[in-house]
N, C-alpha and C positions, 0 to 999 in steps of 0.2 A: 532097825534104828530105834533108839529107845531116846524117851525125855524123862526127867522124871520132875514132881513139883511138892516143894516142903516148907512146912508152916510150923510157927513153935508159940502160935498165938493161942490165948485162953482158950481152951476146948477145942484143940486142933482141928479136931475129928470135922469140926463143922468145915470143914476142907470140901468134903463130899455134897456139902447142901449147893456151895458155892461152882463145882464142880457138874452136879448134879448126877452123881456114881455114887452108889453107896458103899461106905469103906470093908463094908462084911463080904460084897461080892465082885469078884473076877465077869468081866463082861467082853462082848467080842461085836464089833461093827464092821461088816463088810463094806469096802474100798471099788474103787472099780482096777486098782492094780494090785491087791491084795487085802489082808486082814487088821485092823486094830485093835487088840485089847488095853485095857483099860481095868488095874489091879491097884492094890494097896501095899506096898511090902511093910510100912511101919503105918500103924494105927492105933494110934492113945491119946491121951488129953494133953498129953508134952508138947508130942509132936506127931505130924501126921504126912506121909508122902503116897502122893499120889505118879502112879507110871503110868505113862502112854508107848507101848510097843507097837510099834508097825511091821509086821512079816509082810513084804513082797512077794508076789507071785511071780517067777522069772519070764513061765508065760505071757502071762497078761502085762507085762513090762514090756516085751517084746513089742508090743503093740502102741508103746508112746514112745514118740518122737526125741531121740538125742540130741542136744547141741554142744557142739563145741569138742567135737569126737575126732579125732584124728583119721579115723577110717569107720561112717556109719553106720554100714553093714557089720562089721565086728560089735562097733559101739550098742549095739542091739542088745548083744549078749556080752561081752565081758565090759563090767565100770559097777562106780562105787553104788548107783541107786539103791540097792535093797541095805545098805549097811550104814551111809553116811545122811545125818538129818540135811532136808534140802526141799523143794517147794511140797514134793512127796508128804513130810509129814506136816508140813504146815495148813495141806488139803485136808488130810485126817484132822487135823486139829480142830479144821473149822466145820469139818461134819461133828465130830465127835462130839466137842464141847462146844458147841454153835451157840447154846442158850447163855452159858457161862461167859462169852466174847461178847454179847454184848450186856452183859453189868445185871441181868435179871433174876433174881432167887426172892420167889413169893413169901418163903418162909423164913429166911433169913436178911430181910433187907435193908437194916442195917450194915449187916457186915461186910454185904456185893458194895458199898459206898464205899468201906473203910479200906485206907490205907492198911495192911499187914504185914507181919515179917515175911517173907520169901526167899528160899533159895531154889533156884531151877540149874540143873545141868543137864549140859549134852553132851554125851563122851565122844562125841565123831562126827565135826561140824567143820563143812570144807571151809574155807576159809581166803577167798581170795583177796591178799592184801595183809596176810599173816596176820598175828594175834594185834597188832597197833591197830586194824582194821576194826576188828568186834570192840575194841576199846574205845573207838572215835563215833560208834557209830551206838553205844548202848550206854557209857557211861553221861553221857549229856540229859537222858532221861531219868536218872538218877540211881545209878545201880552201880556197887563195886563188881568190877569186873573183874573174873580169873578167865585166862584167854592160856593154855600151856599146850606148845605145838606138839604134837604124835609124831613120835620117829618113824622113818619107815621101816625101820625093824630095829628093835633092841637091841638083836646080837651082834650090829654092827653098825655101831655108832657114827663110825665115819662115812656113811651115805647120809646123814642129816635126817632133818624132819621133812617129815610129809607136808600135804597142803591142808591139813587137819590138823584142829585145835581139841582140846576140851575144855568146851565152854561150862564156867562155873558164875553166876549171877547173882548177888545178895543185897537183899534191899527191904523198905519197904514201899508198898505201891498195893493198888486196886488187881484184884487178880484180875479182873477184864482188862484191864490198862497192858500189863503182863501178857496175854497173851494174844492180843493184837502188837503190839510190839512183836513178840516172837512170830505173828504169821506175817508179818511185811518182812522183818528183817533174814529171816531164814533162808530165802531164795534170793536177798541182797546179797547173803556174804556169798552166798553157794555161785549169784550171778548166772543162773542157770533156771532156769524152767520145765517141768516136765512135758508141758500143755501148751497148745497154740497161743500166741499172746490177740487174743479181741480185746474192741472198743470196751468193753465192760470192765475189761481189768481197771481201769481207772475208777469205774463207781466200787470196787474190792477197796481200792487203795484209800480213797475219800474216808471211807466208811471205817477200814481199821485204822487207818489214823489220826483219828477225829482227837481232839485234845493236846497230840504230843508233835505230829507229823509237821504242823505249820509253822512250829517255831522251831524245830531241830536247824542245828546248823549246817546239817549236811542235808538238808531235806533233798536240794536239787542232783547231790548225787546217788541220795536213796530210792529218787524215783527214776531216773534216768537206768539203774541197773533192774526194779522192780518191775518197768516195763522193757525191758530189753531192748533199750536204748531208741523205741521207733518214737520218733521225731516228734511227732504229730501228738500220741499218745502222751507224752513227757511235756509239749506244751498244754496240753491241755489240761491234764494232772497240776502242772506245778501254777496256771491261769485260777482253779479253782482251790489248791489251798490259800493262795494269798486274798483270792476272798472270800474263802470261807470264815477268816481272821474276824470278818469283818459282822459277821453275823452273829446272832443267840447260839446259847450252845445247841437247844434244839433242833436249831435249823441243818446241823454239820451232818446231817444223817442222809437224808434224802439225796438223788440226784439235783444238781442245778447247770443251767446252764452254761458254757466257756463264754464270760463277757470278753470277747475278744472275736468278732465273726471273719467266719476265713476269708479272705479276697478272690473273687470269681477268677481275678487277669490271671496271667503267666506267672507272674510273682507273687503265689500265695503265701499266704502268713507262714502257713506249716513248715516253708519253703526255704524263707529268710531269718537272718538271726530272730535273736527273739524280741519284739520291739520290749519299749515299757508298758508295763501292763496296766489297764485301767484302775484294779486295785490302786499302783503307787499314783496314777494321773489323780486320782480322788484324793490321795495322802497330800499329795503337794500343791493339791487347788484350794482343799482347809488353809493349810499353813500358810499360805500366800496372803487367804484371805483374813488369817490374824493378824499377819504384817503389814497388809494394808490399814486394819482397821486400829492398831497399835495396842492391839490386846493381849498383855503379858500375863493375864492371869486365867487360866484355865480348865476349866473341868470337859469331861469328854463323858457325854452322857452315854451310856451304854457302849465300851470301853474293848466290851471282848476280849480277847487276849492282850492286847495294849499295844498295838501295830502304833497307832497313829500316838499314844501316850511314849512311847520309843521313840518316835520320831520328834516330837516337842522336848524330850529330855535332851536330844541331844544340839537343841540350838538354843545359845546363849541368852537368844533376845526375849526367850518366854522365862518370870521371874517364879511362877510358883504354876504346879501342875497337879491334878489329879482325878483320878477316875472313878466312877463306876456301873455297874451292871448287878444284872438279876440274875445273874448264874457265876454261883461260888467257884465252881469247877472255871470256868473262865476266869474270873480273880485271881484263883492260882496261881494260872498261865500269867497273866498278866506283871502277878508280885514277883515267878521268877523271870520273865524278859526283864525287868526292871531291875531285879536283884535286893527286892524290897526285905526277901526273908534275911538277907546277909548286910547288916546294915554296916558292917567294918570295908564290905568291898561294893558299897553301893559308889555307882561312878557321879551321881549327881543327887545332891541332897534337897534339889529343889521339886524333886516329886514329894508332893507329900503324902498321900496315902492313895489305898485303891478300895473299894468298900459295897457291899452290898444293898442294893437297896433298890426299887422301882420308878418308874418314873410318872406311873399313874396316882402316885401319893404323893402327896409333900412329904421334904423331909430337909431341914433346916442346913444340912450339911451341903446341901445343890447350892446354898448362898454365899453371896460375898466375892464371886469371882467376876472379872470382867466379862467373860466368854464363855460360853455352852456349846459344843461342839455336837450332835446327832448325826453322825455319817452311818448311812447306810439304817434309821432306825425306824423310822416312820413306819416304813412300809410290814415291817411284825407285827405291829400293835393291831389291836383287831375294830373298825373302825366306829365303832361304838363308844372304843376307851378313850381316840382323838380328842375328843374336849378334853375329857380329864389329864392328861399330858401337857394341852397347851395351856391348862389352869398352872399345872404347876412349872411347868419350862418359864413360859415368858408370864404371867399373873405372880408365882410363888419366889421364884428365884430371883428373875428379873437381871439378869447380867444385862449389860449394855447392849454387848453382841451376840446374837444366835444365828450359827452357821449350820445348818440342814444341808443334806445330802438324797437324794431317792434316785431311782429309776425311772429310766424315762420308758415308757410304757409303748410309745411310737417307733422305737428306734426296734423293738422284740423283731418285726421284721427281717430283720439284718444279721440274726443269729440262725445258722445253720442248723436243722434239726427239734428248733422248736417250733412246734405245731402252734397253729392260728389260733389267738387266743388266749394262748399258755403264759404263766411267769415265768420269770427266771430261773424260781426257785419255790421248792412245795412250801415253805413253810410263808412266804410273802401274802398278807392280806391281801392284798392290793396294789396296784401299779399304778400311777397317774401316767396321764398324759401331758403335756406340758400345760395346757390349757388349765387343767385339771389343779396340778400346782400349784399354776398361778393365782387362778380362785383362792384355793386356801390359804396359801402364801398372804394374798392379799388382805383375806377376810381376816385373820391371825394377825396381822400389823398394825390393821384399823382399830381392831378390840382392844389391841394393848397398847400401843402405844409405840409402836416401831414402825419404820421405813422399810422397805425390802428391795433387795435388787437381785435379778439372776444371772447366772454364770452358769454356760453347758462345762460341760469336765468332758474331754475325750475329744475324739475328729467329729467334728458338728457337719451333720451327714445333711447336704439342701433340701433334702424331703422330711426326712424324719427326724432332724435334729441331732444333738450328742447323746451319749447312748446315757451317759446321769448326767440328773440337772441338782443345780447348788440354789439357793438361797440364801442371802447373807442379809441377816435382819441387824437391825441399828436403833436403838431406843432415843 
């Protein structure tokens, strides 16, 4: 099965830095079901293609497991694995070019950041759900798709096409972006797996889809075929991208906890449809608590990808909206959920920008709005920088109302598998406890000049309360 990757950007050749192969030599990675090489067939300043070959070893294939075989024992030995791309080379992909998947070139690292030309093909890419499948599921991340179905044989047209496409992809994008994209999607369209599916596939899937996965529109059926449909796996997948939304971009890497803990009874969560998840519980306890406080003007201080700025664009009663955050790559996301880059097909003209900026600075742009939203933001900051945030949140800005959001640090308990002690999540400074909070809360209202009232968000558990606690300050 072959991929191949091409670049027609200034000094192509830097393909190999980005890559980390270098384009004068042919190289070979042993597989545990056969071999990878990794060659150059076009290398100059134009343009530059990089190939990834995978030879299968029929033996050592023997040896993993078939799904979806009509008769297994055969399925051993005759099917398409050594010929058609499928989670096979997406394995190799991610031993092979593992430094490059995630965004790292010490010598080049400028251009691991930049957007590039790219075109990537695969000649023999199963395809379940035929060419409108790879179209729905690659061009939303921004890529012209060529999707053109393989006959099953040429010289006779009339048996039709196969269940293979050849995938042709052109864009530009982050080669790391590119090639996480191709290692989740590749065993999507194939719908098949070579390898047991484990609890860990889901920290795989976190990790490659950090940036693109949480807002695709098809996320819930990307992940539901990426972990092969087990229940349990797919809620807990799609519980941590909706709040991974919610987080810095830093934080999307690490494992974190499913805020969602399973139910001990007979009717566990894994079990029953899938309730609302705490993510959207947080979404609709903010917005509630604008509509209480009659706050149509809004900024949403650290913004992320624009979950909760999506959600205020699309209700009438907020008059002007906008965000932002300390991580540009988040912005992105942010400007396309919103449609800020395309402002002919923007559905609502009342966002007004989304922007870069910190919130341990002042910066004159946080003013003038009714409202400040921090959902989910506290708890990043490192607790040293706390004063300087609320100088400038409630001293610098001074909206009328500040709605805050954290974790309740009592309720970690309740979460299965997190050890005593632990947060949520690696990148979280700190956790309060409610008590804890409310101190701040309090001390924070006194100093400036605000009232504070709280609200748990979630099932307010008798012992250890709801699993996030709200603040909603009032000047």
């Amino acid at each position: 099965m072959l991929l191949t990757i091409s670049t027609t950007a200034d000094q192509a050749t830097d393909l190999g830095f980005l890559l980390h192969k270098h384009p004068d030599k042919a190289q070979s990675f042993g597989q545990s079901f056969g071999t990878a090489h990794v060659f150059y067939p076009d290398a100059d300043a134009g343009r530059c293609t990089a190939a990834l070959l995978l030879d299968v070893d029929p033996v050592k294939l023997v040896r993993t497991r078939g799904k979806g075989t009509p008769d297994f024992s055969l399925g051993q030995y005759v099917n398409d694995r050594p010929y058609a791309a499928s989670s096979l080379l997406a394995s190799a992909m991610a031993n092979v070019f593992r430094t490059a998947m995630r965004g790292k070139c010490a010598l080049r690292p400028e251009l691991a950041e930049s957007a590039i030309p790219l075109e990537i093909v695969l000649p023999a890419l199963p395809c379940r759900g035929g060419p409108g499948q790879a179209e729905r599921f690659f061009a939303p991340l921004g890529w012209d798709v060529s999707a053109v179905p393989v006959p099953l044989d040429p010289e006779f047209a009339e048996w039709g096409d196969s269940r293979y496409v050849t995938l042709t992809l052109t864009g530009r994008m982050r080669l790391a972006d590119a090639l996480n994209q191709l290692y989740v999607l590749l065993p999507v369209l194939d719908d098949a797996k070579h390898y047991w599916m484990a609890p860990d596939e889901v920290d795989k899937l976190i990790r490659a889809g950090e940036g693109w996965l949480g807002t695709h529109p098809d996320r819930a059926a990307i992940t539901r075929r990426y972990l092969a449909n087990r229940r349990a796996l797919v809620r807990a997948a799609l519980g941590r991208l909706a709040d991974a939304e919610d987080a810095p971009e830093e934080a999307l890497d690490p494992v974190e906890v499913e805020e969602e803990p399973a139910r001990a009874e007979n009717g566990s969560a894994a079990e029953e449809e899938a309730p609302v998840s705490l993510s959207e519980r947080r979404v609709q306890a903010v917005v509630q608590a604008l509509h209480d406080e009659d706050a149509r003007r809004v900024i949403d201080m650290g913004c992320g990808s624009g979950k909760l700025l999506a959600r205020l664009a699309r209700d009438d009663f907020f008059a002007e909206i906008a965000g932002t955050d300390v991580s540009y790559r988040a912005l992105e996301g942010a400007a396309r959920r919103l449609r800020l880059d395309k402002p002919r097909h923007r559905p609502d003209k009342r966002v007004l920008d989304v922007f870069q900026s910190a919130l341990t600075y002042a910066d004159d742009r946080f003013r003038g709005y009714e409202a400040a939203v921090l959902m989910e933001v506290v708890e990043h900051i490192d607790p040293p920088r706390l004063r300087a945030m609320e100088q400038v949140v409630f001293g610098h800005a001074q909206p009328r109302v500040v709605v805050v959001t954290t974790p309740n640090a009592e309720h970690n308990v309740r979460y299965e598998g997190l050890a005593p002690g632990a947060m949520r999540h690696p990148d979280h400074r700190f956790e309060w406890t409610r008590a804890e909070f409310r101190a701040w809360a309090d001390g924070v209202a006194a100093a400036h000049g605000y009232r504070v009232r709280h609200v748990p968000v979630g099932d307010d558990d008798p012992e250890v309360g709801a699993p996030t606690q709200m603040g909603v300050f009032v000047r």
